[in-house]
C-alpha positions, -999 to +999 in steps of 0.1 A: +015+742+561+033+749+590+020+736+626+020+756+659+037+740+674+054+720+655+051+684+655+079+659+663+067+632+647+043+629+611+006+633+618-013+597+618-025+587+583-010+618+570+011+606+542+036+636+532+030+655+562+061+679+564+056+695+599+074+673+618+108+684+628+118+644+637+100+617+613+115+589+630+100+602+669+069+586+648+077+553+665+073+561+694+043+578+689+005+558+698-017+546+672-048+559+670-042+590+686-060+614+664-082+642+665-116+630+663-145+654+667-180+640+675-207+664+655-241+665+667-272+679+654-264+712+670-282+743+671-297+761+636-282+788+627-292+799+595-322+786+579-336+776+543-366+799+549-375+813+514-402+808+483-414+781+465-390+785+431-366+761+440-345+749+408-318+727+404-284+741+392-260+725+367-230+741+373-207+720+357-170+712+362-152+746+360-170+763+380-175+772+416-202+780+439-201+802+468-233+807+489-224+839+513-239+842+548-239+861+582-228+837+611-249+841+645-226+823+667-189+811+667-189+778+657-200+755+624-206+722+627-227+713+590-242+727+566-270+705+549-271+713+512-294+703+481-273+679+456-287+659+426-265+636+415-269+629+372-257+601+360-230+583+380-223+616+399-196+641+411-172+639+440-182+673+459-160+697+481-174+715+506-155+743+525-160+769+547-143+801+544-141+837+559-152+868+537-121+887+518-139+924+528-149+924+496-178+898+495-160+869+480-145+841+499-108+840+507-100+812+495-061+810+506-075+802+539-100+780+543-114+771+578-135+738+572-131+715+543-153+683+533-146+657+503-180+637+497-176+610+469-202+603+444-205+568+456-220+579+490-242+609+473-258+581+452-258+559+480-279+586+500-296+602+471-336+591+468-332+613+435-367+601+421-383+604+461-388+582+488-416+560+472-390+552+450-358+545+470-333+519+457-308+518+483-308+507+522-291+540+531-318+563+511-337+575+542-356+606+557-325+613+572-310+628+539-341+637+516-365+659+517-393+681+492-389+716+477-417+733+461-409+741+424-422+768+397-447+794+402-476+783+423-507+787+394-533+803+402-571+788+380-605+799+386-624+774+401-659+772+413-664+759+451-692+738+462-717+757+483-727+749+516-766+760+514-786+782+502-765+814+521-738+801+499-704+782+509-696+763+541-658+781+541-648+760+573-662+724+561-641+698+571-618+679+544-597+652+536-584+634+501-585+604+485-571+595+451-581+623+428-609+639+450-613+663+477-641+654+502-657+685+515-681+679+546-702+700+568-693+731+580-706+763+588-725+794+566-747+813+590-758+781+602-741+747+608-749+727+574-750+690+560-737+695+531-713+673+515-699+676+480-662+663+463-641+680+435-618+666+414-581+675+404-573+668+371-540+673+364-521+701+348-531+729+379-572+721+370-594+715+396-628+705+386-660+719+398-673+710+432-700+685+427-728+678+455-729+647+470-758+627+495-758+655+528-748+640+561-783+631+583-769+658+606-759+689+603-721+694+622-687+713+616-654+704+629-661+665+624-633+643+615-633+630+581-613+597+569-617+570+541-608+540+534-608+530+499-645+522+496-659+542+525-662+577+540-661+581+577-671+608+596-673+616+632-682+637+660-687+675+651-704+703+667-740+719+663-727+753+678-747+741+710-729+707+718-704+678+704-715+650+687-711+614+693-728+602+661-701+586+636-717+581+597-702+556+573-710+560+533-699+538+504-671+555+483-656+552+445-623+572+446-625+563+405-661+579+399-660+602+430-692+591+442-703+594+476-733+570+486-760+570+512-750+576+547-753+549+574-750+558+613-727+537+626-718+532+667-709+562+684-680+578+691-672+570+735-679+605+741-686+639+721-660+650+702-653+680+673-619+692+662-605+656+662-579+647+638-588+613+620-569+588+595-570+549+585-541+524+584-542+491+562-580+497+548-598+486+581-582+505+610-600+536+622-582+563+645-599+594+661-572+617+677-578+641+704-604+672+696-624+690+721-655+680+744-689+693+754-668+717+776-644+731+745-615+713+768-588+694+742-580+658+755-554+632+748-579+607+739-571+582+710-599+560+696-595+529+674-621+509+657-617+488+624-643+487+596-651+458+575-675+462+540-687+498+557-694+483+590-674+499+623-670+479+648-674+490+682-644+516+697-612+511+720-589+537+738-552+535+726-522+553+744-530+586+751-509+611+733-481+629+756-505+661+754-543+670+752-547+688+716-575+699+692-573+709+654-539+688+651-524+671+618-525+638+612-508+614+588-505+577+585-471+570+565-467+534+564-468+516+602-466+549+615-496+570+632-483+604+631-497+637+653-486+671+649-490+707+664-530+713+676-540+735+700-534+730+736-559+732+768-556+772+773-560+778+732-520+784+723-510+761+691-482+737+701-447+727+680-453+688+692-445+659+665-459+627+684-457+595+662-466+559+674-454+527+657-487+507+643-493+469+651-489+454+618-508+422+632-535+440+648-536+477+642-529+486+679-509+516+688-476+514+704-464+542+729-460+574+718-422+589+706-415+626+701-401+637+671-389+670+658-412+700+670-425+719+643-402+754+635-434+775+632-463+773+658-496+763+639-527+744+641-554+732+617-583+753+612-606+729+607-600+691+605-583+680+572-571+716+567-537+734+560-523+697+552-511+674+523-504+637+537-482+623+508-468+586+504-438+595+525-442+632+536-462+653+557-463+685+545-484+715+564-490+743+546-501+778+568-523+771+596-536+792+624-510+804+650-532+824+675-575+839+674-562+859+648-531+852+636-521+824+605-486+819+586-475+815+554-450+789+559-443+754+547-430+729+568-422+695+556-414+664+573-407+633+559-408+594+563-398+561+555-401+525+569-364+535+588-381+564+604-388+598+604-364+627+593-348+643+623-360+682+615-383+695+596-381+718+562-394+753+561-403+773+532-427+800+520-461+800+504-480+821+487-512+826+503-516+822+545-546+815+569-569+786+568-562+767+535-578+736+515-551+718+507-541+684+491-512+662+475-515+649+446-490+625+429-474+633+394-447+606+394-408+601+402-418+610+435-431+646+428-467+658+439-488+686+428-501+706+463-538+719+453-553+746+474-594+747+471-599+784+476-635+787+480-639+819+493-616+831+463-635+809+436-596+802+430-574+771+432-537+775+436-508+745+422-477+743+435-450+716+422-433+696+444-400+681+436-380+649+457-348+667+469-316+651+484-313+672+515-275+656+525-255+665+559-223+677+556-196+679+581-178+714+584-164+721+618-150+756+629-145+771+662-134+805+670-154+819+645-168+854+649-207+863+654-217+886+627-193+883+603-198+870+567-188+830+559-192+813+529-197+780+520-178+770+489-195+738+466-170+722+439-174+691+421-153+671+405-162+645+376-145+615+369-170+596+344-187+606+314-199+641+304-235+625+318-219+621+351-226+653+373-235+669+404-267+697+405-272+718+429-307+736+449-316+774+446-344+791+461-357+824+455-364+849+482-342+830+509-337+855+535-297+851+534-298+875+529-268+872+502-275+862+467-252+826+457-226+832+439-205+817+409-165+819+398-144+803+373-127+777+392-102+791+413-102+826+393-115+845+425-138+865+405-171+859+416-207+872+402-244+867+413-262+836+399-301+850+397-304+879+421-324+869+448-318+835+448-295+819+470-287+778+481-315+768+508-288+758+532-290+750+572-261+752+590-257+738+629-236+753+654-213+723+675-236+722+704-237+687+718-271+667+721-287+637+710-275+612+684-238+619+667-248+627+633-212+625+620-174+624+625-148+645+617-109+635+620-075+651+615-079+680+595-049+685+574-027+721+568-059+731+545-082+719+574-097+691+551-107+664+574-088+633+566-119+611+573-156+618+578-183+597+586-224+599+583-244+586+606-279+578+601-309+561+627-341+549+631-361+575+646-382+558+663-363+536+680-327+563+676-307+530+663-283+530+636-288+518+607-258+520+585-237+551+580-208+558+553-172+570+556-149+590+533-110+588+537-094+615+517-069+601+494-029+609+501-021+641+488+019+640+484+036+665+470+050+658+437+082+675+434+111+662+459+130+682+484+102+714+489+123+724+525+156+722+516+167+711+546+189+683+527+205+705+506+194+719+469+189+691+448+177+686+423+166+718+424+182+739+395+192+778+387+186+795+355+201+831+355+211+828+388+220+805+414+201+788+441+217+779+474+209+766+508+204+788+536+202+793+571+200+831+570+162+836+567+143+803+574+106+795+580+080+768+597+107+757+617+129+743+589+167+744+593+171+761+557+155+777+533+166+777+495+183+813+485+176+825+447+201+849+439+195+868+403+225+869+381+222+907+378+223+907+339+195+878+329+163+894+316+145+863+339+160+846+369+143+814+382+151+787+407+134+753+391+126+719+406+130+682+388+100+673+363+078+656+386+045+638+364+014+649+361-018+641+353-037+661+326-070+647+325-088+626+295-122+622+282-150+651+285-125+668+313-095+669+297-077+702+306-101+704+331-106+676+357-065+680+368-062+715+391-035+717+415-020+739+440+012+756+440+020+761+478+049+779+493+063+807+517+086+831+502+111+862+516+122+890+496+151+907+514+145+942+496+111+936+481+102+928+449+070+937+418+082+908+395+079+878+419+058+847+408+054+811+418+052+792+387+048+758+369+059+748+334+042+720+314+055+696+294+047+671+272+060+633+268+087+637+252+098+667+282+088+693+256+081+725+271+039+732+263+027+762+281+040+777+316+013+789+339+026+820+362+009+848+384+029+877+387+028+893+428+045+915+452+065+905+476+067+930+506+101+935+520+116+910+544+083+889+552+080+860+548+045+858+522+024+830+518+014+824+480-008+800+467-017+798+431-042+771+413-033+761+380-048+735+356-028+707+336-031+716+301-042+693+272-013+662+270+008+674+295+028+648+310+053+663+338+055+696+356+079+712+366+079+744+398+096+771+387+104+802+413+107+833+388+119+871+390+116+886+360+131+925+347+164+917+346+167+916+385+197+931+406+217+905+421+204+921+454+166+912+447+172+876+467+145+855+471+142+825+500+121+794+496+104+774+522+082+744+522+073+750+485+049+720+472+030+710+438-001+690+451-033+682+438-063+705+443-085+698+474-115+690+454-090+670+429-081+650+456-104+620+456-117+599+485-120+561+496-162+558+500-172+532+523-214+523+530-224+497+550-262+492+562-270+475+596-297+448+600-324+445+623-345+410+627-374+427+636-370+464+654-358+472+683-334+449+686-312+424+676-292+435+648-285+405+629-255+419+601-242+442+584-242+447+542-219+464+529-232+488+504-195+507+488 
């Protein structure tokens, strides 16, 4: 516990701080001068690359989960982890700590260490998705999508394209149950247009032929509203098209009616992107002219019972791309990746705030660049535009190059998230996709594999994604950390915390679970490990969190999350933790005021000057007897709490923490504490028996747990063998205190206001 150097006066807000070699200098010392450290987004570090088998976790109370990694760098500044809170929730401890050479986590010295109540998970937490948030402070800033399960793989037969068989490149989109499958290319450019169903349950119905467009294209943009089809532009091989072509449509019957040219696009266009807003607002986004140059261009119309009117330029976008994604997620128009001018896919995330009177575009904002270059093969491709997530899967990276990743981003009415999610899919290249929802927020992502006469299900699940604040400096690069996950329940057995796996997560370590505080760890499932990001402490761009006076076990006394409007980078609420006081419960742990009440059985304890420690005065000397079998030095009975309910024997660990000196060395050493009951009835004594090496002084730390109706504790500093009067031992700064993830927190939530974004805030609520 010790400080270097030490301080005069107590730490600020540090009740039972024992450093200080002058408690009363504290008058004299300013308020407010604490350590505060600003964390930022930073720089990635490790990724949550890995499959689509994500599953949630329920560890329970007793034990401990350790997720192993190699550091690139030398600092931390958070981790962001997948938690489910059940129930009511868990508090949750994070910490960071170095490897013991062995592969488990020292855990007598931890480097980083974060209490997060249940209060502010659940005030975070869109547990049943976005679509479905109940709280102010449920944003895109803490919640994301995993894919779940197997992806299933059905045979399925593809509509063909004509009569040299199926139009592999047609353009797509989805609405309600349906894909919409339109033009495209055999060994000629065709008309064909035809929709297929997904039923449910990883079927996808057979392609069924609908009316053909009047002329035969590719690469058009497709859109609908929810009683018409659009489509526009497209190429013949020989030229772009201007022509757009309107058709009634039943997203309950999947019927496509007769096709209607409608007025033309301002100049030839293929490879645009396309999407509606509010059931009458038309966008085309960028593509490529006559000359196979991208633009910038962005065209609005609105359509009323299957009529267009005529077309307007909006704000260009920031750069000129074709084959981009598109997605329109509330009042937000949102533009991702494409291919630039000179052919190279692009990582840009453009998104433009929507006119709710009107329709119009605002200016264009950037968001977070995709992790993995890619661009849409064909318009409508490689993408599943969900209620509140965009989520591309593959896509082209280069003439012939594709990937097999995921990337999701997602969105709310507060904003977009500030990074996207990468994971890995099964299949890569130029893929049919679609999202369809299941409920509680989850979505089934069909591919339409017509080449393959297959169609592939993946399961998507709403995942808390949540921030949290670990800061560490001096670390070194290529070394093995690990990030330790505890909870700690307080309610009913219902009451819990889960937490995300992910198979094939290129950790490469597999997670790893312990007894709590046993130290012996063992792998979960082999080959899964916790889809974690951790940041470096690189400064840039919003604060994402605070991080104040770590303590002796470098547990920040305070911690705050920050969360903002994207668009517009304003805050709009955040929530603070202040770590409960953690006072030692037995009195006089230094000695530097003499022994008592401090008592000797089978031996006598004394105070000393001869071998001190931590910059204390004194230490206490044990001296054995020389003729008792057991020798101990014992404090007062101090009470203690033994848990009740679901947790009792459980919920109460604490920490035994001292420094000790063995003149000659000693085998039979322990740091020890004796239970008792109401009534000051001994129950059990808890004791690990170490060496102590020959005058050092050794820093011990045990973890015991209250048992079952015990009332007081008492510390007990044992030798045992019938020691020689010779086998002193000296004492220093010896403390009973709760467990860190026993500890407990004061939550605090408060959301921020707005009358009508940007600005003015008009209040605040206070949420916790």
């Amino acid at each position: 516990m010790p400080t270097t150097p030490v301080w005069q006066a107590t730490k600020n807000g540090i009740p039972g701080h024992l450093d200080s070699t002058d408690q009363s200098a504290q008058v004299n010392q300013l308020l407010g001068t604490h350590q505060v450290n600003k964390v930022y987004q930073g720089t990635l570090i490790l990724a949550s690359e890995g499959g689509t088998q994500f599953e949630w976790y329920a560890a329970g109370n007793g034990v401990d989960i350790s997720q192993p990694f190699t550091l690139v760098g030398t600092t931390m500044g958070r981790v962001v982890i997948p938690v489910q809170p059940q129930g009511n929730g868990a508090d949750m401890t994070v910490t960071l700590y170095p490897d013991n050479g062995s592969g488990s986590p020292l855990l007598t010295s931890p480097l980083a260490s974060t209490n997060v109540p249940a209060g502010v998970i659940n005030q975070l937490s869109a547990v049943d998705g976005l679509e479905n948030a109940t709280g102010a402070l449920q944003t895109p800033w803490c919640n994301t999508l995993f894919g779940t399960g197997s992806t299933i793989v059905e045979p399925w037969a593809g509509p063909t394209g004509d009569s040299s068989g199926v139009a592999t490149n047609s353009s797509i989109t989805v609405s309600g149950d349906y894909f919409i499958y339109v033009g495209g290319f055999t060994t000629v450019p065709v008309a064909g247009v035809s929709t297929a169903q997904y039923l449910g349950g990883n079927l996808l119905a057979q392609g069924v032929a609908q009316p053909a467009l009047p002329q035969a294209c590719f690469f058009p943009a497709v859109t609908t509203t929810s009683s018409s089809v659009i489509v526009m532009g497209g190429s013949t091989s020989s030229a772009s098209l201007t022509d757009v072509w309107v058709a009634s449509w039943d997203s309950g019957t999947g019927l496509i009616g007769s096709w209607s040219q409608q007025t033309a696009l301002p100049v030839a266009l293929d490879g645009s992107a396309s999407a509606t807003w509010n059931n009458d607002t038309v966008y085309c986004i960028g593509g490529q002219n006559n000359s196979g140059t991208p633009v910038n261009t962005v065209y609005t119309t609105t359509i009323s019972n299957g009529q267009l009117g005529s077309w307007s330029a909006g704000p260009g976008l920031p750069t000129a791309v074709m084959n981009p994604y598109v997605g329109v997620f509330g009042n937000t128009l949102v533009i991702v990746g494409g291919q630039n001018p000179i052919g190279t896919p692009t990582t840009g995330t453009y998104y433009s705030a929507i006119n709710p009177a009107t329709g119009a575009l605002g200016a264009w904002q950037t968001g977070p660049p995709l992790p993995v270059l890619s661009y849409s093969y064909a318009p409508g491709y490689d993408q599943a535009v969900l209620t509140n997530a965009l989520v591309i899967v593959g896509g082209l990276q280069a003439s012939s190059g594709s990937t097999d990743t995921i990337q999701v981003l997602t969105f709310s009415a507060d904003g977009v998230a500030p990074t996207w999610l990468e994971t890995l899919y099964v299949n890569n290249g130029a893929l049919q996709i679609g999202g369809f929802a299941t409920g509680a927020g989850a979505w089934d992502i069909v591919q339409s594999d017509i080449a393959a006469s297959s169609s592939y299900t993946t399961h998507f699940v709403p995942v808390p994604y949540l921030s949290v604040p670990l800061v560490a400096t001096g670390l070194t690069n290529g070394n093995t950390y690990h990030v330790v996950l505890q909870q700690h329940q307080t309610g009913d057995a219902s009451s819990f915390l889960n937490w995300g796996l992910l198979d094939d997560t290129p950790l490469p370590d597999n997670v790893l679970k312990s007894p709590r505080h046993s130290g012996v760890w063992t792998t979960i499932t082999s080959g899964y490990s916790i889809p974690m990001n951790a940041y470096s402490t690189s400064v840039g761009g919003p604060v994402y969190h605070t991080y104040e006076d770590p303590n002796a076990y470098n547990a920040a006394q305070r911690t705050t999350n920050l969360l903002y409007n994207q668009p517009y980078n304003l805050p709009i609420g955040l929530t603070e933790t202040t770590l409960k006081p953690n006072i030692p419960r037995n009195a006089n742990p230094t000695f530097t005021s003499g022994v008592s009440p401090w008592t000797a059985v089978g031996g006598t304890i004394t105070q000393s000057s001869a071998e001190t420690h931590g910059g204390f005065a004194f230490s206490g000397l044990l001296t054995p007897s020389g003729s008792a079998a057991t020798s101990y030095a014992a404090s007062e009975l101090f009470p203690v709490d033994a848990g009740s309910g679901p947790f009792y024997g459980i919920a109460n660990w604490y920490l035994a923490d001292g420094w000790f000196y063995s003149t000659p060395g000693t085998t039979t050493f322990s740091s020890s504490v004796a239970w008792y009951d109401q009534g000051s009835n001994l129950l059990s004594t808890s004791a690990t028996v170490q060496t102590l090496t020959a005058a050092t002084w050794t820093h011990v730390q045990n973890w015991y747990v209250a048992p079952e109706f015990a009332a007081y504790g008492q510390l007990r500093v044992t030798e045992t063998g019938t020691p020689a009067a010779t086998k002193v031992v000296y004492i220093s700064d010896l403390v009973l205190i709760a467990s860190q993830e026993c500890v407990g927190a004061f939550p605090s939530a408060v959301a921020i206001d707005y009358a009508s974004p940007p600005w003015p805030p008009t209040g605040t609520a206070q949420l916790l």
